[in-house]
N, C-alpha and C positions, 0 to 999 in steps of 0.2 A: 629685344628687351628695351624696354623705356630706360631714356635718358635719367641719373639723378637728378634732384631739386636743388638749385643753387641759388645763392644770392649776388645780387650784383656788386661788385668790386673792380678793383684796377688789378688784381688777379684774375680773374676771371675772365676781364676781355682780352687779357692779353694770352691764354690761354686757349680761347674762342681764335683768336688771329692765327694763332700757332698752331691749331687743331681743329678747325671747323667740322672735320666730319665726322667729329665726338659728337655733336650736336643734332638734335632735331629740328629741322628746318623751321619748327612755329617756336621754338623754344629760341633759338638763336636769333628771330628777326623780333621777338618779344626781349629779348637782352638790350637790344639795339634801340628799337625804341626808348627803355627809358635813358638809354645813355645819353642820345638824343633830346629828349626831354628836361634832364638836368642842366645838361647844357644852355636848356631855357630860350633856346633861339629859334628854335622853330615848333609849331604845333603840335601836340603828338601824332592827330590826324593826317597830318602833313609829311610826316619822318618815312611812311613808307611808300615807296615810288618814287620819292624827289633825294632824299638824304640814304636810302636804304634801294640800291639799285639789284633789278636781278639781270643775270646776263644768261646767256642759254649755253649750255653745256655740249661740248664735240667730242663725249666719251661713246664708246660702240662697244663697251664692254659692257661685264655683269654690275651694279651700280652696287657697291658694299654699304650706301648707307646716305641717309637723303641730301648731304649739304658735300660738294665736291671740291669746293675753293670757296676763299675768301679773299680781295684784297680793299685794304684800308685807302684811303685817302686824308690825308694831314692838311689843317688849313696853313695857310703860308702867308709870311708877316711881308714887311712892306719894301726889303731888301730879297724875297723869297724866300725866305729860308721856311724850312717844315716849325712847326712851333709846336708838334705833338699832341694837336686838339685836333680830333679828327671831324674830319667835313663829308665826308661819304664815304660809304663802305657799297663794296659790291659783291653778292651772295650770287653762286652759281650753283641753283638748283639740280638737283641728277632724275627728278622724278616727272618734271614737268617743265616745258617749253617748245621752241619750234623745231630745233635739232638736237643732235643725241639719240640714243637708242631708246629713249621713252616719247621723243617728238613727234609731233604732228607732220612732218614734211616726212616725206619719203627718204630711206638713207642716203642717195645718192646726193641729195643737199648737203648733208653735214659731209661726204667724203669729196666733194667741191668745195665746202669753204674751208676745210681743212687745208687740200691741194693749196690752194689762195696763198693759205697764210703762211703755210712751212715753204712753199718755193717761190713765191709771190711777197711776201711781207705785207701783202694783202690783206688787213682784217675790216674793210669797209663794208663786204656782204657779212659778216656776224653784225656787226654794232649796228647795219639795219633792220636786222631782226630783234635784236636786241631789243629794239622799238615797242616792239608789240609783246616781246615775253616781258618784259618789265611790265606793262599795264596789265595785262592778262594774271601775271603770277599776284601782283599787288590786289588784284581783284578774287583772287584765290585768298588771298590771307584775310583780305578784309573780309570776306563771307564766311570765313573759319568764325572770325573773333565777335560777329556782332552778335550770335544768341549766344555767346558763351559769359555768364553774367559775374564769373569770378574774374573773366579778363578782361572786362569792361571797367571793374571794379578796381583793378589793379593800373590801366593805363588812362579812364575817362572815365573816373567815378564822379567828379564834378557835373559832367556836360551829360552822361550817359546811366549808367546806372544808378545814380543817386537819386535823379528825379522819379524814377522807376518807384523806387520803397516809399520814395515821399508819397506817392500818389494814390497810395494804397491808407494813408493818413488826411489824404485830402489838401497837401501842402504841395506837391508837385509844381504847383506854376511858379512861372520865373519870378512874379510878382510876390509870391509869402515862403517865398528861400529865406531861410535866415530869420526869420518872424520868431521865434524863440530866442535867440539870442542875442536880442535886445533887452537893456536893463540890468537890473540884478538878478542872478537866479541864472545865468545865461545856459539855453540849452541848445548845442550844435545839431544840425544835421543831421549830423553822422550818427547819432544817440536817439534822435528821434529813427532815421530808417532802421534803426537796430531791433527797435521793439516795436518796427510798424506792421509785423506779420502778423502781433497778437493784437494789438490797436485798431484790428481791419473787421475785425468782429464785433457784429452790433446787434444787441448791446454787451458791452464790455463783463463779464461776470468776475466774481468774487476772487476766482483762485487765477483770472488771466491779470486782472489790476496785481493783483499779489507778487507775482512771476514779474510782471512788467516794472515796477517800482522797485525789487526786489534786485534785479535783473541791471535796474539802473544806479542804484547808492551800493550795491553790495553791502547788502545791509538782509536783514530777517525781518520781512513787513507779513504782517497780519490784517484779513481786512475781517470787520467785525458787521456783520447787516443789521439791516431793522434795527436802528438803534433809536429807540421813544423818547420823544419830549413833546413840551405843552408848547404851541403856538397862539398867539394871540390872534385872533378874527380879525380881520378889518372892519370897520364900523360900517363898511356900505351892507357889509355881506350877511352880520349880524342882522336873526328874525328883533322883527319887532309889532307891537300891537298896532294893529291898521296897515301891516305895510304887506306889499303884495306879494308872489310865490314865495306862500308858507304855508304849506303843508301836512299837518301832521302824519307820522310814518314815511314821509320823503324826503323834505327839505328843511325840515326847524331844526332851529340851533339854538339849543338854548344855553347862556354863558357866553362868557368874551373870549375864552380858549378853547383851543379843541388838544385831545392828541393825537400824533400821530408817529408811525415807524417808516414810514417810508422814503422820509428826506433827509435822513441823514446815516452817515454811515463814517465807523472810529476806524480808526488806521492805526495800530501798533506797531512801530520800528524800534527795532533791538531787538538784545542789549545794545546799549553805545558805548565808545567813549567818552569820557569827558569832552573832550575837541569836538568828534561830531555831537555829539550831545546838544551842544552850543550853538552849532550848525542849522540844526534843525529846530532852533526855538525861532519863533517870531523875529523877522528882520533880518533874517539869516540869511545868508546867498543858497542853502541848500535848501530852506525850509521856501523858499520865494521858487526853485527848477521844482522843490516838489507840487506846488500849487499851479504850475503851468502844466506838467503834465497830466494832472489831475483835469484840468481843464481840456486839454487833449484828450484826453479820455473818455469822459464823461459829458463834456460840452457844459459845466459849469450847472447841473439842473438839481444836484443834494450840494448837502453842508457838512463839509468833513471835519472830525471831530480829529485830532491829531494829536494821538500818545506817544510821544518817547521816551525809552526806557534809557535810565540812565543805571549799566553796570554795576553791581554790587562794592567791587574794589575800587570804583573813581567817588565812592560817594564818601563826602567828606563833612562832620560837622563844620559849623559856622564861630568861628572866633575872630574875634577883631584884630584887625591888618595881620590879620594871617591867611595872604597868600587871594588867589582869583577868589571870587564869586560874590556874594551877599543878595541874590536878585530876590528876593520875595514871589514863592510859588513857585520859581523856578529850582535852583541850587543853593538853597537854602536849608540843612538839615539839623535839627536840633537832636544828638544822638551823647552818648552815654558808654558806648561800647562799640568797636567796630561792628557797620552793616554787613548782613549775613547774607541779604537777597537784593533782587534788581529792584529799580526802585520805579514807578511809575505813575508817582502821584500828580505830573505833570499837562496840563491840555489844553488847549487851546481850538478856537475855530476858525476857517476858511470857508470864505463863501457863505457867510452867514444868512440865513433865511429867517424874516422876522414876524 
């Protein structure tokens, strides 16, 4: 039966010290590491094999369960004394190593270094075996953990799996880490590899943008397509009399605008509240992460039209020096009787194409 799911605590290791063979050998040398880890003094690459020693086991019985002993090691201050910060622990495998009844050497090895030790005081042939079961087992665990992408995630999500989700975003190199969270608007990592499974799809459709911005304000986002308006021609592009590829039925234009549905595209977010409401207007630290990842998205090629809904209950007439708002267009309501419905008279554009 699998071991429960535990969190780490100063119960827990001390329970681990006092019970080791409660524990699943990947479970308990993953405890260790982060203890290791916290401690901030050594790598976490580093915690196993150097800080996290295995030693090889002289049991010749039936093995009840993967992990047979543990002992701690305390680091020691400048008089010696133990100071309760531990500096190495050493895990004594029952499943794997050179001696024991699951070893690679023949038994007659471990009923010698045994001999050795109980009438000898001898334990110099274990600790040079030891040599090679400590590298060997550290080589076993590390080929456990590296396709395992939740325990990457959990002890070198920085170095190891993060760069992973970025790369499927296109942001993976060491050079545009962090490239979102600069500015205002700041968008982490961690936010970007969250929605970079739906992001990896190209091109991005309607109900994945939806899920994905959705997914990131915790918010109700709608995306609205083909949204039409009149564009102005540029004057090179504009026909004109005597001038060349002009066509009729191909290339003539005639007028200074054209229209068209296919560059731009409304975003509905809500209801809000008030707070976020404010958020997401113009200038906003939430309205500025929405326009980055939009541009993550999309690669910046429409012009997004940007409705927020602001909540039926946060919507408030306009009276003088009573209380936030006055902005014009924005939270400005001239009303009569409390608002009955959401309000969405609000919008604004990003990425404007002109």
């Amino acid at each position: 039966m699998r071991t429960p799911q535990r969190r780490v605590d100063p119960g827990l290791v001390e329970h681990s010290l006092q019970e080791p063979e409660r524990y699943e050998f990947f479970q308990l040398v993953r405890l260790y590491e982060i203890v290791f880890r916290r401690q901030g003094r050594t790598a976490m690459a580093d915690s196993v094999g150097e800080r996290i020693r295995f030693r090889n086991s002289l049991g010749l019985g039936f093995a009840p369960s993967q992990v047979e002993a543990m002992l701690p090691r305390y680091r020691r201050d400048a008089e010696g004394r133990e100071t309760g910060e531990l500096e190495q622990v050493e895990i004594t495998p029952r499943f794997m190593g050179m001696l024991g009844v699951n070893g690679t050497l023949p038994i007659h090895y471990t009923e010698q270094v045994i001999h050795r030790e109980r009438f000898k005081r001898d334990t110099s042939g274990r600790a040079f075996l030891d040599l090679f079961s400590n590298r060997a087992v550290s080589h076993f665990y590390r080929a456990w953990k590296k396709y395992r992408l939740a325990i990457q995630y959990e002890t070198e999500r920085r170095n190891r799996f993060l760069p992973l989700l970025l790369s499927l975003t296109g942001l993976g190199f060491d050079a545009l880490r962090e490239r979102m969270n600069r500015g205002p608007g700041a968008v982490d990592d961690e936010s970007v590899a969250y929605i970079a499974g739906l992001l990896r799809q190209r091109p991005v459709s309607a109900e994945t943008l939806s899920r994905a911005l959705g997914g990131y304000f915790r918010e109700k986002v709608l995306i609205e397509q083909f949204v039409g308006r009149w564009y102005v021609v540029p004057g090179e592009q504009r026909s004109t009399l005597g001038g060349r590829n002009a066509v009729l039925g191909q290339n003539v234009l005639a007028g200074e605008r054209v229209w068209q549905r296919n560059l731009r595209i409304r975003i509905h977010i809500g209801p809000l509240s008030y707070e976020r409401y404010m958020a997401f207007l113009p200038r906003g630290d939430v309205a500025a992460a929405l326009e980055k990842l939009l541009t993550l998205a999309t690669g910046g090629q429409f012009e997004y039209e940007i409705r927020p809904i602001l909540r039926a209950a946060d919507v408030q007439p306009l009276a003088l020096g009573g209380g936030p708002g006055g902005r014009l267009g924005y939270d400005s309501f001239l009303l009569t009787r409390p608002e009955t419905r959401d309000r969405s008279d609000t919008r604004y554009l990003t990425h404007s194409i002109h």
